[in-house]
C-alpha positions as CSV (number, residue, x, y, z in Angstrom):
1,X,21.2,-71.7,-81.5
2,X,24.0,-69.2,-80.4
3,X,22.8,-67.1,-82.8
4,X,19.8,-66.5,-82.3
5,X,20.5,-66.1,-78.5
6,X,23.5,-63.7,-79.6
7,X,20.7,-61.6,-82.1
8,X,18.1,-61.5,-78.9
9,X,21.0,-60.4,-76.8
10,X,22.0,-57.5,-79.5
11,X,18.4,-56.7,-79.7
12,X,17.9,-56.0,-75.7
13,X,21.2,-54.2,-75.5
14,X,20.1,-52.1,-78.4
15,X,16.6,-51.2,-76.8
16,X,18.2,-50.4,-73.8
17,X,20.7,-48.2,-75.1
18,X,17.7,-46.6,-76.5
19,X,15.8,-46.4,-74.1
20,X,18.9,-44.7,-71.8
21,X,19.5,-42.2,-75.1
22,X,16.0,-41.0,-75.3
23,X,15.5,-40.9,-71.1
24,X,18.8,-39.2,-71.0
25,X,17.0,-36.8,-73.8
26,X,14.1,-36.1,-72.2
27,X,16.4,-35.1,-68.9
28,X,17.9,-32.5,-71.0
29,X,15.5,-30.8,-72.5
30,X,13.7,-30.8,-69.0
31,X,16.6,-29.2,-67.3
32,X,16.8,-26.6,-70.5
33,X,12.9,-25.8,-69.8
34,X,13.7,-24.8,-66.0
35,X,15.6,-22.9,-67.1
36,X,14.5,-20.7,-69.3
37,X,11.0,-20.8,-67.2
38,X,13.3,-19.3,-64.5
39,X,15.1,-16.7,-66.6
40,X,11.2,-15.9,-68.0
41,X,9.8,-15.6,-64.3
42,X,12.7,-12.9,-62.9
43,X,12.3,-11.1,-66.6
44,X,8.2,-11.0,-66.1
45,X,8.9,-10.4,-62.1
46,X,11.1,-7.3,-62.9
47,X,8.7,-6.2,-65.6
48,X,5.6,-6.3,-63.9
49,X,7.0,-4.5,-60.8
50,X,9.9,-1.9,-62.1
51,X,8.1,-0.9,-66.1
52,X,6.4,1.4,-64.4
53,X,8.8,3.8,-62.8
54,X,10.9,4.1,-66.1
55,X,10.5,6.9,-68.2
56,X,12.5,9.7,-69.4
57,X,13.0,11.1,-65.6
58,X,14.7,8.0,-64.6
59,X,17.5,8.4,-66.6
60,X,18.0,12.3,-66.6
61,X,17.1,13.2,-62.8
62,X,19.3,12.5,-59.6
63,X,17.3,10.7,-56.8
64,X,15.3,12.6,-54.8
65,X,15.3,13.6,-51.2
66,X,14.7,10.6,-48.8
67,X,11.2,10.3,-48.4
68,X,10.0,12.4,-51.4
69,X,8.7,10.5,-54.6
70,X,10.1,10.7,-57.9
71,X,13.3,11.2,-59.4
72,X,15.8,8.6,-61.1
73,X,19.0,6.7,-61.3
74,X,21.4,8.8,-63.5
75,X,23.8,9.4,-61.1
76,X,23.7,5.2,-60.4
77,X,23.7,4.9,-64.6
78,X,26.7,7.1,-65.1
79,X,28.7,5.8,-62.2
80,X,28.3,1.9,-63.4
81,X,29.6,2.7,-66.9
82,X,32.4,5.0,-65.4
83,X,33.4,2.2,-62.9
84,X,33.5,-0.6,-65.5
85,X,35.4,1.8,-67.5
86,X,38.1,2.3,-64.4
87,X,37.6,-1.9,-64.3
88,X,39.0,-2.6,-67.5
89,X,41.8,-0.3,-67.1
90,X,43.0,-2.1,-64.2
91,X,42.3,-5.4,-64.9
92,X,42.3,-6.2,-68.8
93,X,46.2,-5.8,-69.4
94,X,46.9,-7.7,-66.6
95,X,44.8,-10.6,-67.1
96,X,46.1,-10.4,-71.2
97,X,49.0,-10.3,-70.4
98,X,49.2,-13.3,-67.6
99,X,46.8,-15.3,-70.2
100,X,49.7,-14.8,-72.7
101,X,52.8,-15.8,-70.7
102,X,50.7,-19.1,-69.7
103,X,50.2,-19.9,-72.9
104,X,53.7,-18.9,-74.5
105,X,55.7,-19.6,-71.4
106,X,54.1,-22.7,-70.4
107,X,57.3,-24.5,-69.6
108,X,58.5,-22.8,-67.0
109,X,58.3,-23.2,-63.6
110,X,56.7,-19.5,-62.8
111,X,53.8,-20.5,-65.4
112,X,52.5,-23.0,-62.8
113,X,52.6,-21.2,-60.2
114,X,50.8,-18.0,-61.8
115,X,48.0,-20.5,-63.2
116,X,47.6,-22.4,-59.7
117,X,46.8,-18.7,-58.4
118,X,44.6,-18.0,-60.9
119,X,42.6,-20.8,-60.4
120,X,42.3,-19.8,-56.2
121,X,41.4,-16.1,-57.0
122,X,38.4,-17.7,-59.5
123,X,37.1,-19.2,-56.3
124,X,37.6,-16.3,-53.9
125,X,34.2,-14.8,-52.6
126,X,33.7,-11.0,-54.1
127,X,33.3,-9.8,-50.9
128,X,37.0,-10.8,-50.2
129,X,37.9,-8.2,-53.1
130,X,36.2,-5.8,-51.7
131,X,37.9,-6.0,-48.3
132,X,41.5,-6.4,-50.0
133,X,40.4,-3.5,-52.3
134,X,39.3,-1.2,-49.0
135,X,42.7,-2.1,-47.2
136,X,44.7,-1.3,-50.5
137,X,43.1,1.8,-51.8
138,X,40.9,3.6,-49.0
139,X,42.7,3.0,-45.9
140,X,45.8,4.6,-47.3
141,X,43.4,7.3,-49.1
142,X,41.4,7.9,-46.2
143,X,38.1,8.0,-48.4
144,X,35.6,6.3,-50.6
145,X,36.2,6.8,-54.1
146,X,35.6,6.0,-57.5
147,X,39.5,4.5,-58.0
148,X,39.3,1.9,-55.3
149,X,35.8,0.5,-56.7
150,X,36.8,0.3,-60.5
151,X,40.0,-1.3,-58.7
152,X,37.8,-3.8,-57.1
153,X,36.2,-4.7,-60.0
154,X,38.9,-4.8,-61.9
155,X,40.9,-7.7,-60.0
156,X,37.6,-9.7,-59.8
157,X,38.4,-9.2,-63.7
158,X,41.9,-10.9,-63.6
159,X,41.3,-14.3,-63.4
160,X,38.4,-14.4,-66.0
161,X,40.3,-12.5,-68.5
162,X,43.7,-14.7,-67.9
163,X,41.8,-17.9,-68.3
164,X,40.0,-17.1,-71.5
165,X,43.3,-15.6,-72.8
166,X,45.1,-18.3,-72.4
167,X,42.4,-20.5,-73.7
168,X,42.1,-18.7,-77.1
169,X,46.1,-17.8,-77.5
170,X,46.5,-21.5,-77.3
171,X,44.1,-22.5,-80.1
172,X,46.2,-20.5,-82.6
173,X,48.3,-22.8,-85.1
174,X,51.8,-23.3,-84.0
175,X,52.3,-23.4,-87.7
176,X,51.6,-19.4,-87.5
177,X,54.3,-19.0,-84.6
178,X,56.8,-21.4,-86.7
179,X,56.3,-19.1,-89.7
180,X,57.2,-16.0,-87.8
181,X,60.2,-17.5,-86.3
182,X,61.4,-18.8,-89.4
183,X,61.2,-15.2,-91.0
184,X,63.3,-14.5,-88.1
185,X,60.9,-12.3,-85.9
186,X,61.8,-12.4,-82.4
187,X,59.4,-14.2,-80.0
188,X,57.5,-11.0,-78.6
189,X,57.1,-9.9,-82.0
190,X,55.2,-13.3,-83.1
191,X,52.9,-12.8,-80.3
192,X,52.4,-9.3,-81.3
193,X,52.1,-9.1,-84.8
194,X,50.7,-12.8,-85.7
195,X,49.4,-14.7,-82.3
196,X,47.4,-11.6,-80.6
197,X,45.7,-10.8,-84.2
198,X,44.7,-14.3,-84.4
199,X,43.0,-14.4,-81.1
200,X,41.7,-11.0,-80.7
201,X,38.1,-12.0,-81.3
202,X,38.0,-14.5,-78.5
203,X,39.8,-12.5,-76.0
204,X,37.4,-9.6,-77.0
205,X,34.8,-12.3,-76.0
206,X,36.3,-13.2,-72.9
207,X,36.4,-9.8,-71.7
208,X,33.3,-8.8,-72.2
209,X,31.9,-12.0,-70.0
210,X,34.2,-11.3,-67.5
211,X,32.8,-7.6,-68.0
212,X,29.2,-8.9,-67.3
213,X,30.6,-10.9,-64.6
214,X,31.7,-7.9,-62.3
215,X,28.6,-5.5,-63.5
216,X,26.0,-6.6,-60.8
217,X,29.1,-6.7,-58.1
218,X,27.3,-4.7,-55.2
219,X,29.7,-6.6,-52.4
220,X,33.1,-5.3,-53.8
221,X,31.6,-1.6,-54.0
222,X,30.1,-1.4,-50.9
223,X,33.9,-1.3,-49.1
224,X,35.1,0.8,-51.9
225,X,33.0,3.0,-53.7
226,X,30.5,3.5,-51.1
227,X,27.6,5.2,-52.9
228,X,26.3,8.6,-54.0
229,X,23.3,10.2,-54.4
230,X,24.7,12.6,-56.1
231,X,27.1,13.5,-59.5
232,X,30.7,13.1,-59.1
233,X,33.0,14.9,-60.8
234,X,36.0,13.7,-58.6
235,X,38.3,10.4,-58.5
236,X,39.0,10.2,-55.3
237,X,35.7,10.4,-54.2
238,X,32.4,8.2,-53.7
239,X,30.3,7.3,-56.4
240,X,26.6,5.7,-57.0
241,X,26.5,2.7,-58.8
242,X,23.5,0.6,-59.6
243,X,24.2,-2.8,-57.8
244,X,24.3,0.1,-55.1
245,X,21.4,2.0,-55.6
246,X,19.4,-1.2,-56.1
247,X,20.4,-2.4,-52.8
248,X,19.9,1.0,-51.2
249,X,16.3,0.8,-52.3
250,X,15.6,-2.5,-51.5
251,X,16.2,-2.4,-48.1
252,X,14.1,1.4,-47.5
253,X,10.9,1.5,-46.5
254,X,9.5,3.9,-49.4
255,X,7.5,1.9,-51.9
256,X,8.5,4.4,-54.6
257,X,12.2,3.6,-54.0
258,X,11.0,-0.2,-54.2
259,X,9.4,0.6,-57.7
260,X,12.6,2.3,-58.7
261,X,14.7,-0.4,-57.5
262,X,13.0,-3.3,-59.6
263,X,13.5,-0.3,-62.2
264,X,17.2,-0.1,-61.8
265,X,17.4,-3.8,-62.0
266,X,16.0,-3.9,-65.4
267,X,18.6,-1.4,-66.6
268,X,21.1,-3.2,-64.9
269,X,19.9,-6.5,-66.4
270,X,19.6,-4.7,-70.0
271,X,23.7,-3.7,-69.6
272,X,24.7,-7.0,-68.9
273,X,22.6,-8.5,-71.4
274,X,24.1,-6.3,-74.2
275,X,27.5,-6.9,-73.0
276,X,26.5,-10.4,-73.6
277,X,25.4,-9.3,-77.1
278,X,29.1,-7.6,-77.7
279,X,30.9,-10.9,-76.9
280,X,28.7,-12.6,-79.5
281,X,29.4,-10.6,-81.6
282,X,33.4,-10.8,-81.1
283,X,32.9,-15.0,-80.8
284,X,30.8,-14.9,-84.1
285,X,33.9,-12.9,-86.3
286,X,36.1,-15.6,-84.5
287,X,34.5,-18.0,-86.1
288,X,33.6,-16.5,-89.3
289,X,38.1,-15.3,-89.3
290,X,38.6,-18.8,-88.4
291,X,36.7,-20.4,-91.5
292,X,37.8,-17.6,-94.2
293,X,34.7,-15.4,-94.5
């Protein structure tokens, strides 16, 4: 008699976890679907309203006189790639450099304190880089420029860059480090020569995220960079982006500069997206160095 009440008892609790694992299923792949039927909607939205102003003009011609139709974005083009440029000048050997002392110097007391302010600037609103970045570099400059907006970006690139640094540094065998010291390398030579080549696929990967992170920044370069609707040939002076342009277009009340600002946004979105392709493509030899191939 007990077991045939324990066997009914196994056979509910088994239908119910079944039931739970295919509900919990079903909530997943909804979730997934929303998703990508909101990633298809903004792709078809920018499509449908931007496809039409791009053409060869758009990417050769500087915008045109306020008020006149036609002309493009390379000026915004040009000044996107040279601020992400500026961006990982300033911020990748920082944050490769703070992501390896957390890892290798985890034990003391500094460490902590470098990773508990990490953690805050994650959470810190661009805008509030921005503003630091305006009362760093243009107040003392007196002017806009192209240094104090690659120098915004590149501190919003910090603690993305630290974080996945230390993250992959970590995941290389202590085995490796023990061999090194055992040969009688000294420690900065390890990291050099055996942990940094061992990891340099997944820090590759985390800078480019934290790349495609900062590329669609418009906040940070509004207080710094400023805009430009023309080229610059000159550090230490304003420069168009296309976060700025974009939001420059929005906001007019030309419907050609509306056009050409769901056009910019489908550049902007095809830079990011192949920045996304690049750390891929980093994360994929990882894993192919990792398993011997």
């Amino acid at each position: 008699m007990q077991t045939m009440d324990f066997d009914k008892a196994f056979q509910r609790t088994k239908a119910k976890r079944y039931f739970m694992d295919q509900a919990i299923v079903y909530v997943l792949f909804l979730c997934a679907f929303v998703l990508l039927f909101i990633l298809f909607s903004i792709l078809t939205h920018l499509v449908i309203n931007g496809v039409s102003s791009i053409n060869v003009n758009f990417f050769i011609h500087l915008p045109k006189p306020v008020g006149e139709v036609g002309g493009g974005m390379a000026n915004a083009i040009t000044g996107t790639l040279t601020l992400l440029f500026l961006a990982v000048l300033f911020g990748v050997p920082i944050g490769l450099a703070a992501g390896i002392y957390l890892n290798e110097y985890a034990d003391y007391r500094f460490a902590q304190v470098v990773r508990f302010t990490i953690d805050v600037m994650n959470g810190i609103p661009s805008i509030v880089f921005g503003i630091f970045a305006y009362v760093i570099c243009v107040l003392p400059m007196k002017t806009f420029s192209v240094l104090s907006g690659g120098f915004a970006l590149g501190i919003m690139m910090i603690p993305m860059v630290t974080r996945t640094t230390e993250q992959f540094v970590r995941m290389v065998p202590n085995q490796l480090r023990e061999a090194g010291l055992a040969l009688g390398a000294p420690k900065w030579r390890v990291i050099v020569d055996i942990v940094l080549p061992s990891s340099i696929g997944g820090i590759m990967t985390g800078i480019m995220v934290a790349l495609a992170r900062v590329a669609g920044e418009t906040a940070p370069l509004l207080f710094t960079a400023f805009g430009n609707r023309f080229w610059n040939h000159n550090l230490m002076q304003p420069i168009a982006a296309l976060p700025l342009q974009i939001f420059s277009y929005a906001i007019s009340p030309f419907e050609d500069w509306h056009r050409q600002a769901w056009a910019g946004a489908i550049v902007l979105i095809v830079v990011i997206f192949s920045i996304n392709l690049l750390a891929n493509y980093f994360m994929n030899r990882r894993h192919r160095f990792l398993n011997g191939q």
